[in-house]
C-alpha positions as CSV (number, residue, x, y, z in Angstrom):
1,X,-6.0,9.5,9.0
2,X,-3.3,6.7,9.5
3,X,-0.2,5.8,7.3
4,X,-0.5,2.5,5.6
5,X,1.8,0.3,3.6
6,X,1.8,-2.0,0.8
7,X,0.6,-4.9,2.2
8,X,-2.8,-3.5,3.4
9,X,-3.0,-1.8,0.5
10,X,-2.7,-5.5,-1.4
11,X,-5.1,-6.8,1.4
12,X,-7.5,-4.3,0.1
13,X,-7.4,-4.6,-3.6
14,X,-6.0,-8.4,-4.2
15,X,-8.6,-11.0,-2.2
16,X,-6.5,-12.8,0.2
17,X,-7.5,-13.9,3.7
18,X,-6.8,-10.4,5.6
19,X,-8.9,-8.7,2.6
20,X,-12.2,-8.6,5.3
21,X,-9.4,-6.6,7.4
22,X,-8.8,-4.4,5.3
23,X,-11.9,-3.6,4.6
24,X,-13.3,-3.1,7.7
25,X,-9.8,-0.4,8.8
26,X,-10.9,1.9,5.6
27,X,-14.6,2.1,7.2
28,X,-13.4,2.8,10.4
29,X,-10.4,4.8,8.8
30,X,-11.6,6.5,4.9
31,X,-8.6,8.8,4.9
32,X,-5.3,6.2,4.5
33,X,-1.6,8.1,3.8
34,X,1.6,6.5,2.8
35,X,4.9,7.6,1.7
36,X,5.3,7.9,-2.2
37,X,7.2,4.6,-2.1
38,X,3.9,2.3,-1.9
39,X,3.2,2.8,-5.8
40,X,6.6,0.6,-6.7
41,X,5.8,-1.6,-3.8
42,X,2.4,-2.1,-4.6
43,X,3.6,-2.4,-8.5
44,X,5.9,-5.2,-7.5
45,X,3.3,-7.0,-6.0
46,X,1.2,-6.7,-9.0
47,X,4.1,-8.2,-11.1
48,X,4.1,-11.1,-9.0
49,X,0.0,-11.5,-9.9
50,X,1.2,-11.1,-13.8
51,X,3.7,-13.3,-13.4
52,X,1.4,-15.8,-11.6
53,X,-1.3,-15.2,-14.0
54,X,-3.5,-14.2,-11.4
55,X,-4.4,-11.0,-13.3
56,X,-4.4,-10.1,-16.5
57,X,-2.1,-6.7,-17.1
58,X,-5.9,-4.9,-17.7
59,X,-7.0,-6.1,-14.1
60,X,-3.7,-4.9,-12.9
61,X,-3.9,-1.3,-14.4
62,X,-7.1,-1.2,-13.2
63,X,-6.2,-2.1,-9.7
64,X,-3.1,0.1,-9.8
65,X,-5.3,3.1,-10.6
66,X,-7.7,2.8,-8.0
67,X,-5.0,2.0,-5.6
68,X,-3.7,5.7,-6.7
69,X,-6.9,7.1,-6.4
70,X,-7.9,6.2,-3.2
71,X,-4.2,7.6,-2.5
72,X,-4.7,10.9,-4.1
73,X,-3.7,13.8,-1.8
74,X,-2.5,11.7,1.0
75,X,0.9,10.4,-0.4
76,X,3.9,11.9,1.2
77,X,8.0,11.9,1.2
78,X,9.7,10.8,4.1
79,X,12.2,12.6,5.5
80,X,15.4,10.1,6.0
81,X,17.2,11.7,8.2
82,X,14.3,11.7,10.7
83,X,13.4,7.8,9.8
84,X,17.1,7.2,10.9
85,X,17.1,9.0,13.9
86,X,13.8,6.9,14.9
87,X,14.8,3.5,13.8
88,X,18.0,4.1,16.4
89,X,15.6,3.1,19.2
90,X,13.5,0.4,18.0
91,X,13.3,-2.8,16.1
92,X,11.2,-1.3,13.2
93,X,12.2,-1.3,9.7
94,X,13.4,1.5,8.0
């Protein structure tokens, strides 16, 4: 299992030139987890598609869905005090 975000996420369900990428970590890694915050993430991204008019809102639902079920199980809350603590020493975002 590894924790992804958004973008890979977006990588793997929008075809862009890391989408290969993508594709090739959930082969070599089928079990992906992320905190619970990647559905409004990835929902923002999928406005900016609507808004584009690169979907259509059924592609969209569609994608959102099967985002959430390759998701299922493997979503998790972050504990912010512990995110704090580790962002003290390093460069990472929160």
């Amino acid at each position: 299992m590894i924790v992804v975000d958004t973008n890979i996420l977006a990588y793997f369900y929008l075809p862009r030139e890391l989408t290969a990428s993508a594709e090739k970590l959930l082969q070599q890694e089928p079990e992906w987890a992320a905190p619970i915050l990647w559905r409004s993430e990835f929902r923002n991204v999928l406005t900016g598609y609507l808004r584009r008019n690169y979907l259509n809102l059924t592609q969209a639902r569609e994608i959102q869905q099967e985002a959430e079920s390759l998701m299922t199980g493997l979503e998790f809350e972050v504990d912010s005090a512990s995110v704090l603590m580790l962002v003290c020493g390093s460069d990472c975002s929160a």
